[in-house]
C-alpha positions in Angstrom: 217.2 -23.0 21.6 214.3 -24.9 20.3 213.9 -28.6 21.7 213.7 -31.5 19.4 209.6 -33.0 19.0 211.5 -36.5 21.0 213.6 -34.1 24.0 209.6 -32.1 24.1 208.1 -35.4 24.7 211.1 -37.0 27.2 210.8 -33.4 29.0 206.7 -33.6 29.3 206.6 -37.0 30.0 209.6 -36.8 33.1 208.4 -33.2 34.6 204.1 -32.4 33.5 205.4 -29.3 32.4 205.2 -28.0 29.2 208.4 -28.2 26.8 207.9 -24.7 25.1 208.3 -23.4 28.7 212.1 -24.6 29.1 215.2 -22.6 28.0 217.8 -25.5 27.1 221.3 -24.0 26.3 222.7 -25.1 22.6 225.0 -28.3 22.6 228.1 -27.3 21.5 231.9 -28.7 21.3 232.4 -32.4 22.0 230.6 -34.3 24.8 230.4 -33.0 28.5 230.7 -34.9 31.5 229.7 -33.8 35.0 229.9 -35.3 38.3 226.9 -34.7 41.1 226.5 -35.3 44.3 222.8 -35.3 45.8 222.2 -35.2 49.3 218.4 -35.0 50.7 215.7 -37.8 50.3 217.4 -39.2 47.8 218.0 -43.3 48.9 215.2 -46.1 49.2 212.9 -43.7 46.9 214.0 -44.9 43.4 216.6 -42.4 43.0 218.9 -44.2 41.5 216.7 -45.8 38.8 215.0 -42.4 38.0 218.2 -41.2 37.5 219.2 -44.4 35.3 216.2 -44.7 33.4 216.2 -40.7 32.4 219.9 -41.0 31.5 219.1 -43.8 29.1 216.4 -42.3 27.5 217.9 -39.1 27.0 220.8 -41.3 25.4 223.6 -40.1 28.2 226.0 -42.7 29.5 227.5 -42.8 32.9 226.7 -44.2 35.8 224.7 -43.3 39.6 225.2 -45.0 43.2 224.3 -44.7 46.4 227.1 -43.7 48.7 227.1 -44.7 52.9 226.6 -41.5 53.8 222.7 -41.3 52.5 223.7 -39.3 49.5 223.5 -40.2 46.1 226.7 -39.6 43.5 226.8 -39.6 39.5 229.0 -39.4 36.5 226.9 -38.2 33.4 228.0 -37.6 30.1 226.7 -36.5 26.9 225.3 -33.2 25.1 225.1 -30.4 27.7 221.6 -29.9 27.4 220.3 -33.4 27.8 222.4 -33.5 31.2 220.2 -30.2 32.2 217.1 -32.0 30.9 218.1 -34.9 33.5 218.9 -32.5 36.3 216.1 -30.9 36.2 213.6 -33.7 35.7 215.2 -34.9 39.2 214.9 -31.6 40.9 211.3 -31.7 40.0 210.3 -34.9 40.6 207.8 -35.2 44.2 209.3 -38.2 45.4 212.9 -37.0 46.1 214.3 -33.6 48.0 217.0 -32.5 47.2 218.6 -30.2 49.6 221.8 -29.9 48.1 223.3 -30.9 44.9 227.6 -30.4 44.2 228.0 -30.5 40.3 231.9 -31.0 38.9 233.1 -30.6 35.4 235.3 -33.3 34.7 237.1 -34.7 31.7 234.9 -36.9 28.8 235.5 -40.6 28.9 236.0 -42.0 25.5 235.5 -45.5 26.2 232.3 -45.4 27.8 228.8 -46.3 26.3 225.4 -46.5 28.1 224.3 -46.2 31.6 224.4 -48.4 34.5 223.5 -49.1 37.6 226.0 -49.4 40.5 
C-alpha cells in the first residue's frame, strides 16, 4: 500500500526514515483497537507524551499511562495502519527501550474521541 503525502510526512518527521521504505498494511473493515503494554525504559523519558502526541497527529483516539510497575500500558484505536505507524515510530525512537511489548486485540469503542493523557 502506498502512504498518503500527510502519513509520508508524520512517518519522516517521527522516525528520519524515509516513507517509500515502509510497507503499511491497507485499512480495512471498521476501526481497530489494540491494547499494549510496554515494559523497558519507557517512564520519566516522555513516553507517554510521545506516545500522545503521535496518536493525535496520526488522528487515533485512546489513551496511554504509566502503570507502578515501571511499564507503560495503552488503548489505541483507529485505522490499522496508523496504529502500526505509531508503533513503530516508538520502537524507533532513541530515547525509549523497549524490551518487551504485549499487544491485545480488543473490541472498538464507539463513544470515544481523541486522545488523552492519564
Amino acid at each position: 500500500m502506498k502512504l498518503s503525502k500527510a502519513a509520508k510526512r508524520i512517518w519522516e518527521s517521527l522516525t528520519g526514515s524515509k516513507a517509500e521504505d515502509v510497507k503499511v498494511p491497507a485499512a480495512s473493515g471498521p476501526l481497530s483497537r489494540v491494547h499494549l503494554r510496554f515494559e523497558g525504559t519507557v517512564q520519566q523519558v516522555g513516553f507517554r507524551y510521545e506516545t500522545y502526541r503521535t496518536a493525535t497527529r496520526l488522528g487515533l483516539s485512546g489513551w496511554v499511562r504509566n502503570n507502578p510497575d515501571g511499564s507503560v500500558e495503552a488503548q489505541v484505536q483507529g485505522p490499522i495502519n496508523r496504529i502500526e505507524i505509531l508503533i513503530a515510530a516508538l520502537e524507533k525512537n532513541p530515547r525509549f527501550e523497549i524490551l518487551r511489548m504485549q499487544r491485545t486485540q480488543i473490541e472498538p469503542r464507539k463513544d470515544e474521541n481523541g486522545f488523552r493523557l492519564s
